[in-house]
N, C-alpha and C positions, 0 to 999 in steps of 0.2 A: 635922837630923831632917826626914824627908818622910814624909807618911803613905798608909799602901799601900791601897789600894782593888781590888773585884773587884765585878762587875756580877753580881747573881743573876737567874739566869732560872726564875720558877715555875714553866711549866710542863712542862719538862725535871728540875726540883728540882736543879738544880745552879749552883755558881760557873762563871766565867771565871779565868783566868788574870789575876793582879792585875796591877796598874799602880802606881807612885810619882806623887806631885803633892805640892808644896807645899802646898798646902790647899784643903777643900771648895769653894769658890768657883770654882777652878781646874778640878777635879774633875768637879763638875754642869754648867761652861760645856761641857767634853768630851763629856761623855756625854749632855749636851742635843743636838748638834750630832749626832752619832751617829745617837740615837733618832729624829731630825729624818731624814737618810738613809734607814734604816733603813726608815720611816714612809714616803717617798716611792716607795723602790722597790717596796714591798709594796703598793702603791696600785696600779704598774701591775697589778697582777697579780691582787689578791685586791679586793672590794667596801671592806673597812675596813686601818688600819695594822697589825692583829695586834702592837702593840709594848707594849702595859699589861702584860705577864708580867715586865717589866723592872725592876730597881729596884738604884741603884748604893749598894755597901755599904761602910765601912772596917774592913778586918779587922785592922788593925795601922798600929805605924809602923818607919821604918825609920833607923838611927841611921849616915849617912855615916862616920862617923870609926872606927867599931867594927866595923862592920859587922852591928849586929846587929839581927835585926825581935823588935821587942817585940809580940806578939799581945794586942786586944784584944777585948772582946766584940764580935763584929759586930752592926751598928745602922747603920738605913737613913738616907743622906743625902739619897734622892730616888727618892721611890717613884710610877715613871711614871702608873701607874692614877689615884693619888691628885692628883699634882702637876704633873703634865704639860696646856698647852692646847691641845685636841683641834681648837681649833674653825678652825685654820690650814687643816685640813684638809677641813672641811665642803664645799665648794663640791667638790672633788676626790670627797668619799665619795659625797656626793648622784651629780654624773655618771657613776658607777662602779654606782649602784644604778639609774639609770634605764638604764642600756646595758645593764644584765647580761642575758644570754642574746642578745642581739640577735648576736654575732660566729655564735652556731650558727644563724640563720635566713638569713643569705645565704651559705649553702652548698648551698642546694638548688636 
């Protein structure tokens, strides 16, 4: 038995496409490393990670031998906003907010 998970994004208001994991632990190491990505590349680009709409869900599990997923209530195993530490990324957001606007002044 492996239990199926899907990443919900709020604010889109939708799932991802689930995934199988042996268990939560498995689960949150993934989708921490992701979110971590995810969070980096967003950095180049934007002032902050835009990644707290994230929060990874289990909607079920899934029975190898049967083949069959038993659906269960979804319930959050790791809600970014909530559980996630931002502060990896402080040093990066600070110099993202002191730069900001500065790439449109030397174009003139």
């Amino acid at each position: 038995m492996k239990n199926l998970y899907s990443v919900f994004d709020s604010l889109n208001e939708e799932f991802a496409q689930p995934f199988l994991c042996n268990n939560h632990n498995i689960a949150k190491d993934m989708f921490i490393k992701d979110v971590r990505n995810i969070a980096k590349q967003n950095l180049q680009k934007f002032s902050d990670p835009d990644i707290s709409r994230y929060s990874l869900v289990m909607v079920g599990s899934f029975d190898l031998n049967s083949g069959r997923v038993e659906p269960v209530d979804p319930y959050v195993i790791y809600d970014v906003k909530k559980d996630f530490d931002f502060s990896i990324f402080e040093k990066q957001i600070d110099e993202n907010n002191k730069s900001r606007g500065l790439e449109l002044q030397g174009d003139n």
